[in-house]
KEMIGU-198139 format. One record per residue (C-alpha): x, y, z. Coordinates in pm, whole numbers. Example, Ala and Ser with C-alpha at 12.3 -4.5 7.8 and 13.67 -1.06 7.14 Angstrom:
! KEMIGU-198139
<vexke><c1>1230</c1><c2>-450</c2><c3>780</c3></vexke>
<vexke><c1>1367</c1><c2>-106</c2><c3>714</c3></vexke>
//
This chain:
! KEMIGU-198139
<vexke><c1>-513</c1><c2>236</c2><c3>-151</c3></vexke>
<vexke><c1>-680</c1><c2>-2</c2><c3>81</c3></vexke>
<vexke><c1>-993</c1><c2>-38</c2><c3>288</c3></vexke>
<vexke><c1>-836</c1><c2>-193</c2><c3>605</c3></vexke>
<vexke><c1>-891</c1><c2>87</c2><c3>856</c3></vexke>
<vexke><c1>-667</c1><c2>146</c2><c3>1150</c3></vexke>
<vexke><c1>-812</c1><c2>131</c2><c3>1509</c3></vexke>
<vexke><c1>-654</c1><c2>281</c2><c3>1802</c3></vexke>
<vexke><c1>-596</c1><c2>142</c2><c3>2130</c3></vexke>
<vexke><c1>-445</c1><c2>182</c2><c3>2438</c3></vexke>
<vexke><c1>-252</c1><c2>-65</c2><c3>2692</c3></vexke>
<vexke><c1>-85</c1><c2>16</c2><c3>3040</c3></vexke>
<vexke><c1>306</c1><c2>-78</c2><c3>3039</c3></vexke>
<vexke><c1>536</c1><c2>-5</c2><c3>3307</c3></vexke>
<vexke><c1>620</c1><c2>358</c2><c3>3273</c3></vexke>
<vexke><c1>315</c1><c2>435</c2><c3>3148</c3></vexke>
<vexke><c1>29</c1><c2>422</c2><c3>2899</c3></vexke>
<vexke><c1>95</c1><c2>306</c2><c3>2553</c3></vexke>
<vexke><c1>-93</c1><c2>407</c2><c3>2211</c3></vexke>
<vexke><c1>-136</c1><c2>170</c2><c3>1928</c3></vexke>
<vexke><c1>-301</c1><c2>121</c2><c3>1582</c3></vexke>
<vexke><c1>-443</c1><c2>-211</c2><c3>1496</c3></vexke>
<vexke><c1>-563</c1><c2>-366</c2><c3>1198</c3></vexke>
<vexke><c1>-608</c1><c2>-652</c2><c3>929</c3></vexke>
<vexke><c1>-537</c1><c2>-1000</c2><c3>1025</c3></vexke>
<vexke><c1>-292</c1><c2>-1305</c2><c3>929</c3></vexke>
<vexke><c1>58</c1><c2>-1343</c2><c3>1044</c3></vexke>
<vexke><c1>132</c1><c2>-1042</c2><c3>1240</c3></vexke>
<vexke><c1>390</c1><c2>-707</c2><c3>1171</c3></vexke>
<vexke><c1>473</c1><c2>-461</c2><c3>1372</c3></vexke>
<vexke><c1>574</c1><c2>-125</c2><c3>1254</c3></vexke>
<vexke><c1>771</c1><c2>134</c2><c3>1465</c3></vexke>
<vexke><c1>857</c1><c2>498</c2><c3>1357</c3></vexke>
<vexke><c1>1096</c1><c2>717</c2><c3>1386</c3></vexke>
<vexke><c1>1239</c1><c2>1052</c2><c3>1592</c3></vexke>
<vexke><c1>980</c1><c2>1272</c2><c3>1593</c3></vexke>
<vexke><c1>730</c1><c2>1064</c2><c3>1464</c3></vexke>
<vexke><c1>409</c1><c2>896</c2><c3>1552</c3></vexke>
<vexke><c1>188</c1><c2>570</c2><c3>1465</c3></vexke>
<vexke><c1>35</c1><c2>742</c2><c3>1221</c3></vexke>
<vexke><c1>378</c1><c2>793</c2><c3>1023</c3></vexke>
<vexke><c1>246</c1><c2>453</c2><c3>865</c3></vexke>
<vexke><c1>-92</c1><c2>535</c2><c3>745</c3></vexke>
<vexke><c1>-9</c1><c2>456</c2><c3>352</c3></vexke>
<vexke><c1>195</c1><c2>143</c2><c3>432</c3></vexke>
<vexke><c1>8</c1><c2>-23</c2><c3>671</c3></vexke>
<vexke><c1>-305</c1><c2>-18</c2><c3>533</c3></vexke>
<vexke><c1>-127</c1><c2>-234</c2><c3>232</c3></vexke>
<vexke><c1>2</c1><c2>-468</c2><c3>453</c3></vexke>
<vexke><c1>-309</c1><c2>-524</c2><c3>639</c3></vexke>
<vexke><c1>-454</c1><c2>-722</c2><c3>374</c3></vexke>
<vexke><c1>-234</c1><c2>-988</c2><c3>450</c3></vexke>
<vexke><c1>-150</c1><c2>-920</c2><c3>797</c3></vexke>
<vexke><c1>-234</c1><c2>-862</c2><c3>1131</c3></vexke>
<vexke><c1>-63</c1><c2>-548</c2><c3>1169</c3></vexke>
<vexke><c1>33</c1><c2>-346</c2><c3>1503</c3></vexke>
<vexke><c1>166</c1><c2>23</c2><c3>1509</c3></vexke>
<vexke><c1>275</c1><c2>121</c2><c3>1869</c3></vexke>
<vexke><c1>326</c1><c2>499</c2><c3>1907</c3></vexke>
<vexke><c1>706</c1><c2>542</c2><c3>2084</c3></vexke>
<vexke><c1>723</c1><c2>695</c2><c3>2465</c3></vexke>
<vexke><c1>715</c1><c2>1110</c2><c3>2414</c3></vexke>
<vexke><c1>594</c1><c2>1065</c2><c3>2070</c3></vexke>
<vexke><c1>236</c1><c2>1099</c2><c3>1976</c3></vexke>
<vexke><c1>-43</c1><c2>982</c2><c3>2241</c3></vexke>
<vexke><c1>191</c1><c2>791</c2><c3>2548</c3></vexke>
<vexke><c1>387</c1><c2>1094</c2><c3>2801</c3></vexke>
<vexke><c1>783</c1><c2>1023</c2><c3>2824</c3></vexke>
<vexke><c1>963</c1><c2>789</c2><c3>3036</c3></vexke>
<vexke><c1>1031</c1><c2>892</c2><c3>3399</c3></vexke>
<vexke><c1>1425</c1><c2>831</c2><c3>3290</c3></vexke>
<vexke><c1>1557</c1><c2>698</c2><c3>2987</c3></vexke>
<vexke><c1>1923</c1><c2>515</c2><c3>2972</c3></vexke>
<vexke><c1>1950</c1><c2>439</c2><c3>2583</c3></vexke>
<vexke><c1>1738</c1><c2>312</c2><c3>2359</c3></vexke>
<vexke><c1>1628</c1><c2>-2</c2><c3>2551</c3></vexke>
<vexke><c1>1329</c1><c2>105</c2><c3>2754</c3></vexke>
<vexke><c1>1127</c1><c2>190</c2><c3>2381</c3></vexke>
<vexke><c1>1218</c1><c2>-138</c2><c3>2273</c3></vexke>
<vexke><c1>1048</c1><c2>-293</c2><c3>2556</c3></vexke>
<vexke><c1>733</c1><c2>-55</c2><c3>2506</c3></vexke>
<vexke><c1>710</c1><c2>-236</c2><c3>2153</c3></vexke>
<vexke><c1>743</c1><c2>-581</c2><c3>2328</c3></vexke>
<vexke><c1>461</c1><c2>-505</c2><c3>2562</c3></vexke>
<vexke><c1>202</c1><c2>-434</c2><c3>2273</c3></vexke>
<vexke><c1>326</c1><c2>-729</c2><c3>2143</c3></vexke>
<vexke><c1>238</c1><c2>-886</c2><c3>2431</c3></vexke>
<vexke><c1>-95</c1><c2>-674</c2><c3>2511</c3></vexke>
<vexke><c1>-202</c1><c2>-863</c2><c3>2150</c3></vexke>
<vexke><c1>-126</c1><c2>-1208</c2><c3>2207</c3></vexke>
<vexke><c1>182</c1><c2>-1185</c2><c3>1941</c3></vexke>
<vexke><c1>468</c1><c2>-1453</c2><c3>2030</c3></vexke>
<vexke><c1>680</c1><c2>-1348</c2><c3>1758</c3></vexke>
<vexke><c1>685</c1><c2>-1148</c2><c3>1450</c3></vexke>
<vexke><c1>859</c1><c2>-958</c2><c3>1146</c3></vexke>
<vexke><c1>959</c1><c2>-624</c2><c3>1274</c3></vexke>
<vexke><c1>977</c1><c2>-342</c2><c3>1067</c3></vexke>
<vexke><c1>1157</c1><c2>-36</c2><c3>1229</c3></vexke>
<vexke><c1>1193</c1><c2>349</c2><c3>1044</c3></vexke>
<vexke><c1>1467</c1><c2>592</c2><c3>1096</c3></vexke>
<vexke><c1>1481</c1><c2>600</c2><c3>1488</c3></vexke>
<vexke><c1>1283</c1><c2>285</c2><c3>1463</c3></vexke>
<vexke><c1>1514</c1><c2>92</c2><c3>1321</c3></vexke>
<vexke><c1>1783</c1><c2>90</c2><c3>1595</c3></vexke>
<vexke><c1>1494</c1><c2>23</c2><c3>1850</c3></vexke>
<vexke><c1>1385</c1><c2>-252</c2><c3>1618</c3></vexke>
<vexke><c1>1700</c1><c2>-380</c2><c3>1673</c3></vexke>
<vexke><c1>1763</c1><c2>-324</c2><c3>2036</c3></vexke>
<vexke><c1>1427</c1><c2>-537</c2><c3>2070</c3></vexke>
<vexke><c1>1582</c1><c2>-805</c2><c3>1855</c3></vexke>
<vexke><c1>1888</c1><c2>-841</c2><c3>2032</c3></vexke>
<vexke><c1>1730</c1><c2>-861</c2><c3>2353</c3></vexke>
<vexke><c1>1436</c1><c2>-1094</c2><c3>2307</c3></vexke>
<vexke><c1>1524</c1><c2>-1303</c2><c3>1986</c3></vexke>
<vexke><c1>1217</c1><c2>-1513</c2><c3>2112</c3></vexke>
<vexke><c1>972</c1><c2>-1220</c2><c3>1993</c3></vexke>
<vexke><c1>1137</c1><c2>-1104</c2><c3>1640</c3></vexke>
<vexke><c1>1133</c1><c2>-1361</c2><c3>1372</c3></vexke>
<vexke><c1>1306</c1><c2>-1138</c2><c3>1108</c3></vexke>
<vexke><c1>1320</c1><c2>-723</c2><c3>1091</c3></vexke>
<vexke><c1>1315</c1><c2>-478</c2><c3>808</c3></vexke>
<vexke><c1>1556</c1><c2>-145</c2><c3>888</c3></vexke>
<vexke><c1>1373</c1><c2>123</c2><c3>634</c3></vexke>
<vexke><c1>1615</c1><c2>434</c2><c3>588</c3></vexke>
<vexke><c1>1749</c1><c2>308</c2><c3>987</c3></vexke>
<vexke><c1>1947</c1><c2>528</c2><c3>1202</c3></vexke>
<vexke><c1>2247</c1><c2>395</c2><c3>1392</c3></vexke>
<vexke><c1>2554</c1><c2>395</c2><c3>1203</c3></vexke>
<vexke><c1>2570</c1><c2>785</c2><c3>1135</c3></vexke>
<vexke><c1>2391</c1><c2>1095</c2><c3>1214</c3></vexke>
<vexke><c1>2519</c1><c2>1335</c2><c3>887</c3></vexke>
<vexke><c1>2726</c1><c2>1607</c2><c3>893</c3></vexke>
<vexke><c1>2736</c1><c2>1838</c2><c3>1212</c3></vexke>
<vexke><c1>2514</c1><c2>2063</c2><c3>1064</c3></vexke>
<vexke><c1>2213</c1><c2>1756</c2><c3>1033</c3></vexke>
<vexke><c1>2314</c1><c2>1684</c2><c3>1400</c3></vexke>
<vexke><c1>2292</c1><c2>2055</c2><c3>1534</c3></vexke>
<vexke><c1>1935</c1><c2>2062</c2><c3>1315</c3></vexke>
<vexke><c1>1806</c1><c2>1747</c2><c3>1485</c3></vexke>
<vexke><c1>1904</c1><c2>1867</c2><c3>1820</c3></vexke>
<vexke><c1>1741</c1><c2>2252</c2><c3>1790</c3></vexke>
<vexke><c1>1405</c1><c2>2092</c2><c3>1625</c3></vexke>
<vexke><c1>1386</c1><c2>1840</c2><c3>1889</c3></vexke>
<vexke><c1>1364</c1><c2>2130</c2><c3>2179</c3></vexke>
<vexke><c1>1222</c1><c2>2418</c2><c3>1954</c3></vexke>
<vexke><c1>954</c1><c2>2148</c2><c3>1835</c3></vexke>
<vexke><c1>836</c1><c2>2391</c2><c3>1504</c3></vexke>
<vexke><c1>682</c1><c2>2055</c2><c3>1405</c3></vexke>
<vexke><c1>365</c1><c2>2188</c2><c3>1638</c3></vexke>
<vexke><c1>291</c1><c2>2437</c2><c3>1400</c3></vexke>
<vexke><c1>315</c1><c2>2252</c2><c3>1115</c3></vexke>
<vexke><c1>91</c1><c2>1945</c2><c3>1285</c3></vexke>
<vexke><c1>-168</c1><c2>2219</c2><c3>1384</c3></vexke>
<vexke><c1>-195</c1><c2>2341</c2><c3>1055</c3></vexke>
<vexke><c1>-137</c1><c2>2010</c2><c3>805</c3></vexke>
<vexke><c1>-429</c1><c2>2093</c2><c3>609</c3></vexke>
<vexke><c1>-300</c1><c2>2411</c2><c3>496</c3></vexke>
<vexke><c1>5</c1><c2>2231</c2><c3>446</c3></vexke>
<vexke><c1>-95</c1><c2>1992</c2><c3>197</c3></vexke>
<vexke><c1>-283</c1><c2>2219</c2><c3>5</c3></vexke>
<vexke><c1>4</c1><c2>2449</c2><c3>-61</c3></vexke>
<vexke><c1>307</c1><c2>2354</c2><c3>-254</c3></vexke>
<vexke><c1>554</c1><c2>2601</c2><c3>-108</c3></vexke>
<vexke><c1>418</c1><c2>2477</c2><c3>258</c3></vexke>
<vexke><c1>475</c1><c2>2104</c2><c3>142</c3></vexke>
<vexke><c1>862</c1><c2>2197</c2><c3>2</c3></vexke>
<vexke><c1>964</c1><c2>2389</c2><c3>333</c3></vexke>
<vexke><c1>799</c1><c2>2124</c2><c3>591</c3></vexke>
<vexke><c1>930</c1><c2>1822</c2><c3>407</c3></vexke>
<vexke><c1>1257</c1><c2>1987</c2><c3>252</c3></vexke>
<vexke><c1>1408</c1><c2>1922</c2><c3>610</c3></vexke>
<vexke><c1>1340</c1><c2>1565</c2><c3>662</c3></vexke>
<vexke><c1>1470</c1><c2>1476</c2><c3>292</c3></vexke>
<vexke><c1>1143</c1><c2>1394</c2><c3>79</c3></vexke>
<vexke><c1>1265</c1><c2>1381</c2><c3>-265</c3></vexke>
<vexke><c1>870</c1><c2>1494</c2><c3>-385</c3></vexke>
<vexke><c1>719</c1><c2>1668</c2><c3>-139</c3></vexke>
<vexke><c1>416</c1><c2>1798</c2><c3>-371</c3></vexke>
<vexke><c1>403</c1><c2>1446</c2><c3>-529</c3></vexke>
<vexke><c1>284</c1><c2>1325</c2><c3>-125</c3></vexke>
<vexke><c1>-29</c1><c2>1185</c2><c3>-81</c3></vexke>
<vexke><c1>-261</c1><c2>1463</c2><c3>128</c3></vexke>
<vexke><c1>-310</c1><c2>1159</c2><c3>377</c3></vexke>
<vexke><c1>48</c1><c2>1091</c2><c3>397</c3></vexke>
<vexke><c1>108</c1><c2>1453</c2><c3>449</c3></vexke>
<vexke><c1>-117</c1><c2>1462</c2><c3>751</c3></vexke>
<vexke><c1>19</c1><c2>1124</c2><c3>902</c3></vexke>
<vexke><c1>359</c1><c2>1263</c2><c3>914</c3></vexke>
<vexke><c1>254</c1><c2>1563</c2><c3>1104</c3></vexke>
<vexke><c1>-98</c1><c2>1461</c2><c3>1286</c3></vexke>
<vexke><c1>144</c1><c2>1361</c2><c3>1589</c3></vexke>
<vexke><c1>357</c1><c2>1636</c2><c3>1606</c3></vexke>
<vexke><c1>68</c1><c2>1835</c2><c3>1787</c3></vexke>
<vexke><c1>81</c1><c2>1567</c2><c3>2067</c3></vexke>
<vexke><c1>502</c1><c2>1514</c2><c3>2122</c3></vexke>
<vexke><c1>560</c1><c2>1539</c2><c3>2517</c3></vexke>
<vexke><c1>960</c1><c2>1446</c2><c3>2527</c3></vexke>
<vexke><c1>1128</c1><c2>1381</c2><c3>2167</c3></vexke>
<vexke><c1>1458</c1><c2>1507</c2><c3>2284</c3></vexke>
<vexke><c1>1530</c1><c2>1226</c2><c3>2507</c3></vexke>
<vexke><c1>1511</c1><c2>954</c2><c3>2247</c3></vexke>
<vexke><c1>1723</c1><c2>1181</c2><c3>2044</c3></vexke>
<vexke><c1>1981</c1><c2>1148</c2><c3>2345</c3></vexke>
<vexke><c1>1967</c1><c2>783</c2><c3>2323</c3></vexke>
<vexke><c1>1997</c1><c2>760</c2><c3>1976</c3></vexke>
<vexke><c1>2293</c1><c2>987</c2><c3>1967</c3></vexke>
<vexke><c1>2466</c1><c2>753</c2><c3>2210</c3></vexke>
<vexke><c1>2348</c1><c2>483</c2><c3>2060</c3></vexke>
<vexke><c1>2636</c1><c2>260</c2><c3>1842</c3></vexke>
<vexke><c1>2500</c1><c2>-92</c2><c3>1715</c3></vexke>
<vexke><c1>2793</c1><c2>-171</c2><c3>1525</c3></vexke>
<vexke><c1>3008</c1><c2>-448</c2><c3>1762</c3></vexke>
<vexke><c1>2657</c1><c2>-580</c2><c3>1864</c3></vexke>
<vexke><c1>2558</c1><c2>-649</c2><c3>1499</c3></vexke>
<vexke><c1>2692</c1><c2>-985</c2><c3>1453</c3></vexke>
<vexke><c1>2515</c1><c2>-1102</c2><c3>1739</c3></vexke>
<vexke><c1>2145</c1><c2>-1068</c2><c3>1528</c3></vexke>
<vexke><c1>2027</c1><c2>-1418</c2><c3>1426</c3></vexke>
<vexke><c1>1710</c1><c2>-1349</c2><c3>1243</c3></vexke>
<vexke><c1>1693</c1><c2>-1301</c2><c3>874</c3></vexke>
<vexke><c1>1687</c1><c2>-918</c2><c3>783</c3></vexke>
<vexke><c1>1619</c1><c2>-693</c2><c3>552</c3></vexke>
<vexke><c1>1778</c1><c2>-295</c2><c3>440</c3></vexke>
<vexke><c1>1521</c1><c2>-114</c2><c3>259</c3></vexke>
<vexke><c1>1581</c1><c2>272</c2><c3>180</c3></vexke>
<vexke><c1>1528</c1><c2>541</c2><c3>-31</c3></vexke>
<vexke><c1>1757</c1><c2>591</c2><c3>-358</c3></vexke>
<vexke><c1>1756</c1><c2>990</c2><c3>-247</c3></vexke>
<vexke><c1>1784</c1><c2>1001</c2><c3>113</c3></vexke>
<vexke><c1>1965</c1><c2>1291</c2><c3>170</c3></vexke>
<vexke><c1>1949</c1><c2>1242</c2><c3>557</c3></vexke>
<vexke><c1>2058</c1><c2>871</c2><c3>655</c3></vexke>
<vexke><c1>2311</c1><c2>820</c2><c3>313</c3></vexke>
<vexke><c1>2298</c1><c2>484</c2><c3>119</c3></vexke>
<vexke><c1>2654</c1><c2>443</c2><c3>240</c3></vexke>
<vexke><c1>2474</c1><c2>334</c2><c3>581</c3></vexke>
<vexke><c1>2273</c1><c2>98</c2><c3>362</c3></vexke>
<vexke><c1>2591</c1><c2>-89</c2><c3>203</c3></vexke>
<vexke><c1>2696</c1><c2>-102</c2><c3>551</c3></vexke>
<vexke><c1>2366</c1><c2>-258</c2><c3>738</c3></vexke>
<vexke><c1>2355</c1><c2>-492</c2><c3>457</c3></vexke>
<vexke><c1>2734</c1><c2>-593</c2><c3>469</c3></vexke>
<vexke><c1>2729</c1><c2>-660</c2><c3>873</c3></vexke>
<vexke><c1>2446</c1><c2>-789</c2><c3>889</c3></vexke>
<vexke><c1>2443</c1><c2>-990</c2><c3>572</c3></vexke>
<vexke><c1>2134</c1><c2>-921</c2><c3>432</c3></vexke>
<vexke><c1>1997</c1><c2>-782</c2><c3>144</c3></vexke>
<vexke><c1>1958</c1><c2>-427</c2><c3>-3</c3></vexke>
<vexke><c1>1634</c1><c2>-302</c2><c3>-141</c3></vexke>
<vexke><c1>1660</c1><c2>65</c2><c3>-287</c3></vexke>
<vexke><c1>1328</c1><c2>244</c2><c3>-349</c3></vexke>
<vexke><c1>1368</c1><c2>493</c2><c3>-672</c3></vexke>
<vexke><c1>1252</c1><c2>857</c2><c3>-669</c3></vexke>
<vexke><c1>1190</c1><c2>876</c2><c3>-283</c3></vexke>
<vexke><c1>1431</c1><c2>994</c2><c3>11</c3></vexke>
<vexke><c1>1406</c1><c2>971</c2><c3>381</c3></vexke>
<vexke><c1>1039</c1><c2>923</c2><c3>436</c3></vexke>
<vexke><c1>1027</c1><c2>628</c2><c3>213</c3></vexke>
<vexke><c1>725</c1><c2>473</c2><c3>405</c3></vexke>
<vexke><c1>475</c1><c2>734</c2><c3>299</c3></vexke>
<vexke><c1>647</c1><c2>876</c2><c3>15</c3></vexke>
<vexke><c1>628</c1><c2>506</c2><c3>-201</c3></vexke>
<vexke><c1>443</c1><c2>257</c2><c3>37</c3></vexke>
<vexke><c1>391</c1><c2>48</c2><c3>-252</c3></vexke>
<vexke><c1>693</c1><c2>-43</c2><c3>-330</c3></vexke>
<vexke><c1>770</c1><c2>-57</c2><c3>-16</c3></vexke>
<vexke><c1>530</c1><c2>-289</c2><c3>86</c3></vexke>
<vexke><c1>588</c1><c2>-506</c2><c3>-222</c3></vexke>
<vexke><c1>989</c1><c2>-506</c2><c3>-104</c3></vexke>
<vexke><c1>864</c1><c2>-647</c2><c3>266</c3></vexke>
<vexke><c1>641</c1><c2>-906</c2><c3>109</c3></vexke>
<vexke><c1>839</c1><c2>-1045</c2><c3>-130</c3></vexke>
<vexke><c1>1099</c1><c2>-1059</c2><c3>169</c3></vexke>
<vexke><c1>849</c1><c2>-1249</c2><c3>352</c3></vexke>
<vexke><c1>787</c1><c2>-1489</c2><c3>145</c3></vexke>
<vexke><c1>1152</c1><c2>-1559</c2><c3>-3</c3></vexke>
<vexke><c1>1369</c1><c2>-1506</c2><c3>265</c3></vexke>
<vexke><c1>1238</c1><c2>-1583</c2><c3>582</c3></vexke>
<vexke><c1>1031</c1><c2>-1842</c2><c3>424</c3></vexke>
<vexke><c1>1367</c1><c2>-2027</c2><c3>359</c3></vexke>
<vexke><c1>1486</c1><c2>-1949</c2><c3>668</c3></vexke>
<vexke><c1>1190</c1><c2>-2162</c2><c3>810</c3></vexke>
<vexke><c1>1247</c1><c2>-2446</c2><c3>543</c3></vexke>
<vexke><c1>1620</c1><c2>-2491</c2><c3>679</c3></vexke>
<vexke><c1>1512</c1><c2>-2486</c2><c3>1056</c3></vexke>
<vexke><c1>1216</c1><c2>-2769</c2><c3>1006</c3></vexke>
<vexke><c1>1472</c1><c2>-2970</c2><c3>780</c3></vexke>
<vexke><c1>1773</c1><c2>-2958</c2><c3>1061</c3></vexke>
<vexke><c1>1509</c1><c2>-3051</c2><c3>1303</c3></vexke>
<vexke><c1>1379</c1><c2>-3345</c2><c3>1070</c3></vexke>
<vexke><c1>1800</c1><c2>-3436</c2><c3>1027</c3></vexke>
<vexke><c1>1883</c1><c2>-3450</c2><c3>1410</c3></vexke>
<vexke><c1>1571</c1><c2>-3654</c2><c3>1450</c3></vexke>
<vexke><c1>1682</c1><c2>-3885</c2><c3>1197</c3></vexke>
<vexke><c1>2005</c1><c2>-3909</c2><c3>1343</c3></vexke>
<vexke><c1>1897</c1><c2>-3953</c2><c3>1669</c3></vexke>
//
């Protein structure tokens, strides 16, 4: 792994008080996590990234360190807590990276203020389906029974036992749980302990269908899951990629939690998007300025 070290901070937003990780510098990245999540979900990949980066990991409303929203109407109001740490660190615009949950408020933040998102990467992204009714009915009793506090305020145990490690991360689709890194282990649970309002983002996400608005994206993006995700299918994938014309990266021998359970790959998959994609992306922009210049 890495050096870079993460540094928390705090901004005030409208609605509330926002948590954040911090750290590295370059060209910024911000990183948002999924339903029943926290900041710290990322503590594998960002690191990686930071060496290259400036990169910001806001922890959503209800999840982790910030209470809930006062009232929440879909998944709108947590994009605009992402846009105001944006804002909070001076960042005009930048590649977006969203997991699971994240994704569709990745996307929700893209469609609304183009200005801010200069290309996203949906990793394993919700929004098209929610499984079987048997995943749903899951989701929806773990979201008010919450068992994820027990497993937070015990993750050391937890990642020193390999029975522990198969039950806790049999649910959420890791295709290796004893294979996890002890500190990915604890990031994935750390801010379960902390969780104030989970179920209403699971509302919003439940109501939540991107599919006419998908054309509308204009920035270059990216579908990046796990070969064995057992939760969001790869069927999903195909169809991300197909609507919104982009390109499919499949990460081998990891499921659901791709972002901690192969960061390096994962990160490689981001940067080499980076530097291909959106990179061309910028070529054809300054060259159609340069032409209707020329022209004019």
């Amino acid at each position: 792994m890495t050096s870079a070290t993460l540094e928390e901070r705090w901004t005030e937003a409208r609605g509330g008080r926002i948590r954040y990780l911090v750290a590295g510098e370059g060209p910024p990245i911000v990183l948002v996590h999924g339903l029943g999540g926290s900041a710290t979900n990322w503590c594998e990949l960002a690191p990686l990234l930071a060496e290259r980066h400036l990169v910001v990991v806001p922890d959503l409303p209800g999840h982790g360190g910030p209470g809930p929203l006062a009232a929440v109407s879909g998944l709108q109001p947590y994009a605009d807590r992402v846009a105001a740490v944006m804002e909070r660190e001076g960042i005009a615009r930048a590649l977006v990276v969203g997991h699971s949950l994240g994704g569709l408020v990745v996307l929700r933040l893209a469609l609304r203020r183009p200005e801010m998102v200069s290309a996203i990467v949906l990793a394993g992204s919700a929004g098209l389906s929610l499984g079987g009714v048997w995943l749903r009915n899951l989701l929806t009793a773990l979201t008010i029974v919450r068992p994820g506090r027990l497993a937070g305020r015990h993750r050391s145990l937890v990642a020193r036992s390999r029975l522990l490690r198969r039950f806790v991360f049999g649910f959420v689709s890791v295709a290796d749980p004893v294979g996890l890194a002890d500190s990915a282990v604890d990031g994935f649970l750390a801010g379960q302990v902390l969780h104030t309002d989970t179920a209403s983002a699971w509302r919003a996400l439940r109501d939540d269908d991107p599919r006419e608005e998908l054309e509308h994206l204009r920035c270059p993006a990216l579908v990046l899951w796990g070969a064995e995700d057992a939760q969001l299918p790869l069927d999903d994938a195909f169809e991300f990629a197909r609507r919104l014309r982009a390109p499919l990266r499949t990460i081998a021998g990891c499921g659901h939690l791709l972002i901690g359970e192969r960061p390096e790959p994962c990160a490689h998959a981001i940067e080499e998007f980076l530097s291909t994609r959106v990179s061309a992306d910028s070529r054809s922009s300054a060259s159609g300025v340069a032409a209707g210049t020329s022209r004019a």
